[in-house]
C-alpha positions in Angstrom: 0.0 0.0 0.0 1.3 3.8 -1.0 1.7 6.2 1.5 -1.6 6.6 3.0 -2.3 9.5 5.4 -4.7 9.5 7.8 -6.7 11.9 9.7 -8.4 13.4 13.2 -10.2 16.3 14.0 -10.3 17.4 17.8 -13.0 19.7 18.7 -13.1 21.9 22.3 -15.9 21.3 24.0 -16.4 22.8 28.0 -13.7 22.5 30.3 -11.0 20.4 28.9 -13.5 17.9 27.7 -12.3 17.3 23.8 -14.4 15.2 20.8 -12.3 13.6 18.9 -13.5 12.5 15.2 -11.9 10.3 12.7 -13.8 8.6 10.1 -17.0 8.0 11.4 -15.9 7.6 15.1 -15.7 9.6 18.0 -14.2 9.5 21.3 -14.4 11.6 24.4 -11.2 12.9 25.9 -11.1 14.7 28.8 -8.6 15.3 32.2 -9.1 13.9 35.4 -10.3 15.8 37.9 -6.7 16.3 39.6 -6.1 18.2 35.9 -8.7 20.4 35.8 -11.0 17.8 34.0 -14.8 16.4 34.8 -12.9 12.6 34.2 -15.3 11.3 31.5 -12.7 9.5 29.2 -9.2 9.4 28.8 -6.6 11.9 28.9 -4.6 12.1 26.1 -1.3 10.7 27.4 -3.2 7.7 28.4 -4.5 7.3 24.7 -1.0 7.4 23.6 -0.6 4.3 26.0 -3.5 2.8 24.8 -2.5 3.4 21.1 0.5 1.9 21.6 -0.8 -1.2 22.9 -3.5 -1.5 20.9 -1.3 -1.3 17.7 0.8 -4.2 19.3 -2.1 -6.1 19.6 -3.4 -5.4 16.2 -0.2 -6.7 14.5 0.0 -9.6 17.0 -3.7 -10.6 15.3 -2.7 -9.5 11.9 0.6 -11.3 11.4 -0.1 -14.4 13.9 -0.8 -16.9 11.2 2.2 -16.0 8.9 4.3 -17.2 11.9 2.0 -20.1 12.7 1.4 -19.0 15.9 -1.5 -20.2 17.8 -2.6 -18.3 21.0 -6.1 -18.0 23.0 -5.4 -15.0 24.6 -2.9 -11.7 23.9 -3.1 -8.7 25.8 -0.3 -5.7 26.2 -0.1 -3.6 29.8 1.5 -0.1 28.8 2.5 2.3 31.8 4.6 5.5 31.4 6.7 7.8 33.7 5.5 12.1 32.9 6.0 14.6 35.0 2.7 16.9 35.2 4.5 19.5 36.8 5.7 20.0 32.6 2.6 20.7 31.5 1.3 22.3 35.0 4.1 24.8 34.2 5.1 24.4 37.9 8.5 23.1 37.2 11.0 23.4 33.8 11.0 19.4 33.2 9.6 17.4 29.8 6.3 18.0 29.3 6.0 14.4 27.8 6.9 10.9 28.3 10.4 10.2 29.6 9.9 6.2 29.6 7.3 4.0 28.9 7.4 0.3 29.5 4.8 -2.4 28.3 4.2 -6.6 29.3 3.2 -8.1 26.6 1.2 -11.2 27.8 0.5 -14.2 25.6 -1.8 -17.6 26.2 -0.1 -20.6 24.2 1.6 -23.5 24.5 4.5 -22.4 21.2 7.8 -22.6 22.8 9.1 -19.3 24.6 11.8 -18.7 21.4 9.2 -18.5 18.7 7.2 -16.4 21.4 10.2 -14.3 21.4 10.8 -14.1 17.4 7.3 -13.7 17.1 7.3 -10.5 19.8 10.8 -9.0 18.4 8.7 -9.1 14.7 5.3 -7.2 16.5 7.7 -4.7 18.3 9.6 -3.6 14.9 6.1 -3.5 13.1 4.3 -1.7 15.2 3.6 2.1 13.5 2.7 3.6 16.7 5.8 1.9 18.7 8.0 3.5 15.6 6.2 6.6 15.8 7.4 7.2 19.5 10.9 5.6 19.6 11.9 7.6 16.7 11.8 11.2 15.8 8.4 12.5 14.1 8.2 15.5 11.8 5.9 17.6 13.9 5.0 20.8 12.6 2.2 23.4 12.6 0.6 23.7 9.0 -1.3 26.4 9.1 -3.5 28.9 11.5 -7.1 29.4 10.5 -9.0 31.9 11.9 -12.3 31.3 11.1 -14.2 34.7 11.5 -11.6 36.0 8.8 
């Protein structure tokens, strides 16, 4: 498949609360109330978690029968070290992730070294695990001031 580019739109609502829309889906994002939030979905760093687990997850389903591997049960734990007092402005310190660690857990009987192959191959696939081990062009397109 070409390069294929995808797309979200997040829209403000009260608060911190945030819609977010992509295709035809739509999620809630919001803070907790510790940040400010009314804690009716998850925070964005915790999507970024989530993301990242479900993308392993995803290529664990996707690629499990070209390495013949048979499982009844695959799930990833993702937890991350940030400092809020980055994004508080309270303290000069990242305002992101500085590690993030995950368990993937696997239900079958294949041998732990073709569990292993079969991990190293999901971990190298993975687009979200690329996106944030390696740098990102990030950049600000364009300002749009609606009322203009």
């Amino acid at each position: 498949m070409p390069k294929t580019i995808f797309k979200a739109a997040a829209y403000l609502q009260e608060g911190v609360k945030v819609k977010v829309k992509s295709r035809n889906f739509e999620i809630t994002v919001d803070e907790p109330e510790s940040l400010g939030g009314t804690d009716t979905g998850m925070n964005p760093v915790e999507l970024v978690l989530g993301a990242l687990g479900a993308c392993q997850a995803i290529v664990a389903g996707a690629f499990a029968r070209k390495f013949k591997m048979e499982f009844t049960n695959f799930w990833v734990e993702v937890e991350g070290d940030l400092d809020t007092d980055g994004f508080l402005q309270i303290a000069d310190v990242r305002k992101g992730y500085s590690d993030i660690r995950y368990n993937i857990h696997i239900e079958t009987d294949a041998p732990r070294e073709k569990v292993e192959e079969f991990v190293a191959f999901i971990e190298d696939t993975c687009p979200v695990g690329d996106t944030l081990a390696n740098t990102v062009n990030l950049k600000l397109n364009k300002i749009i001031i609606e009322n203009e």
